[in-house]
N, C-alpha and C positions, 0 to 999 in steps of 0.2 A: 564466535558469538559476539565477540566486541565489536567487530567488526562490522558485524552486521545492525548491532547497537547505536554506532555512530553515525550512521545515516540516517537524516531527516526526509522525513516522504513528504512534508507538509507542502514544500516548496516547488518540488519537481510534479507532486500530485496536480495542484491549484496551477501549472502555467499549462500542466493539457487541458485542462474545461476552459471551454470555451467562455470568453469575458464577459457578455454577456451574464449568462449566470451564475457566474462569478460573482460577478457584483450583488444580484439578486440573493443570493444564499449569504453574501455575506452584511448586507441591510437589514436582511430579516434577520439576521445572528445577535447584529446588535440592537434593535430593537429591543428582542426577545431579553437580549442581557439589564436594556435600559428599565424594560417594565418590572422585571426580578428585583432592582435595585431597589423599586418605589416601593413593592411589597414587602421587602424583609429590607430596612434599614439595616440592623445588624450583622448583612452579610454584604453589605452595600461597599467593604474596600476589599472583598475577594472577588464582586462581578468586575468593580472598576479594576482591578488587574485584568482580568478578561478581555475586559473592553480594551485597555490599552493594548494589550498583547495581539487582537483582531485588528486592528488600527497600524503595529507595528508591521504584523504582516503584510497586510495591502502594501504597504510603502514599498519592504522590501521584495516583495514582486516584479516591482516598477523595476528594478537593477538586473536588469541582465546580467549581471557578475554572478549572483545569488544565484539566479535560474541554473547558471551555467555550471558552477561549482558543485551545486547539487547531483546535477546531470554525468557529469566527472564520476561522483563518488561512486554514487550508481553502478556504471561501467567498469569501473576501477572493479566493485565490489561484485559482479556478476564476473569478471575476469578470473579474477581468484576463486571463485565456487568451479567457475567452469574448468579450469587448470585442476583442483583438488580430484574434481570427480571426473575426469581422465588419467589421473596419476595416482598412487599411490607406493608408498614404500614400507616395504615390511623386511625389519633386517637387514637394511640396506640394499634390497635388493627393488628393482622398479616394475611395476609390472603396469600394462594397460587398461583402457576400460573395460573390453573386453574377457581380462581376465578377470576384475575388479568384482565385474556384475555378477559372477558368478559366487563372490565371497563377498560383497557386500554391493548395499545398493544405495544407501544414504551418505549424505555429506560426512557424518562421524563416523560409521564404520558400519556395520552389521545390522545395529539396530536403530530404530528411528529415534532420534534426541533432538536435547533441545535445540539446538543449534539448526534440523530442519522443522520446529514448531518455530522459531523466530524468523527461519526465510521465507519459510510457505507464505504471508501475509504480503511479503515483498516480489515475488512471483502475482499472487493473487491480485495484487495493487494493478499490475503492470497487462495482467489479462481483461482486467475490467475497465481499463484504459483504453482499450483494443491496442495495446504496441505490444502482444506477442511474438510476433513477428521479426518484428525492429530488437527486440531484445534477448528474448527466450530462444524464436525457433531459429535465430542465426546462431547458434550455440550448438552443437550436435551433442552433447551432453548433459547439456542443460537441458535440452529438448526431450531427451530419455528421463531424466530424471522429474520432470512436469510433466509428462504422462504417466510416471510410475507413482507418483502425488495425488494424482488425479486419481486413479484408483483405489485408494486408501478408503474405508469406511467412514474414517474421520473427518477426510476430506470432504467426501460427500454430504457427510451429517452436517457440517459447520458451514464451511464458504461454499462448495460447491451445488448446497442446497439452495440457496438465494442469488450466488453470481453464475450460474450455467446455464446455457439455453437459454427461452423464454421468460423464465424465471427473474433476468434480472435484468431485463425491459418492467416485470411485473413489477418489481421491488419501487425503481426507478419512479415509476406512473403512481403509486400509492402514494410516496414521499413526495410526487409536484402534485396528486388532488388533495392530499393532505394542505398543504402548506396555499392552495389558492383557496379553499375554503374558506380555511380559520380565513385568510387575507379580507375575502366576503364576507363571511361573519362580522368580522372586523368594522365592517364601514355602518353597520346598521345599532 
């Protein structure tokens, strides 16, 4: 769970959207932060930390170091899930995935924990990015274990009710007629 703790999505997320709207969602973020400031004085040195901290970001986007290092952790950290959930040891002794699946199916053992409520959203990130592929389905383990995810009631009640199928084209199109409206609204 630490492990998976330690990694920032914020960075590897923002260098797949395209720049474009990058920029756009992050104008209108600060904006949004500047006109909060005017309204509530009193909380006017918690947005300006926001504000900086949005500001901070864009910069370190610009450094391909950042992007890259990110992108490391990532791999590093889908490495080692993929390695757990083809191995495990009971009593020293090793058995396969194959025999695994039959005695457990999640990352911690038998039953589902936290450990897969903390990666599910890191899988989820990466489907809705469309780099399945690139990351999950080259993994034959990991790939078993995101469709047995995917099955889960929970799953589908939470993420997979808004990021699956058509649904999260829907999602997407509400969030930019939302945001060109107010924009409209905005000018009158």
């Amino acid at each position: 769970m630490h492990k998976i703790q330690e990694w920032n999505p914020k960075f590897f997320t923002l260098s797949h959207v395209p720049e474009k709207y990058r920029q756009a969602v992050s104008k209108f973020f600060r904006r949004v932060l500047i006109a909060r400031m005017a309204e509530s004085p009193d909380l006017a040195s918690s947005y300006h930390r926001k504000l900086k901290e949005a500001y901070h970001t864009e910069e370190k986007l610009r450094d391909p170091e950042v992007v890259r290092r990110s992108k490391e952790h990532l791999i590093r950290l889908l490495d080692e899930i993929e390695d757990s959930l083809s191995k495990t040891y009971i009593a020293g002794e090793e058995f396969s995935m194959a025999d695994r699946l039959s005695k457990t199916a999640y990352i911690a053992g038998e039953e589902f924990s936290m450990a897969d409520v903390m990666f599910i959203p890191v899988l989820a990130r990466l489907a809705l990015l469309n780099l399945e592929d690139e990351y999950i389905n080259s993994r034959p383990n990991m790939a078993k274990y995101w469709s047995l995810v995917q099955q889960r009631p929970s799953y589908k009640k939470v993420i997979g009710r808004y990021f699956g199928g058509w649904r999260k084209y829907r999602t997407l199109a509400k969030t930019w007629c939302f945001i060109r409206l107010r924009n409209t609204l905005k000018k009158y």
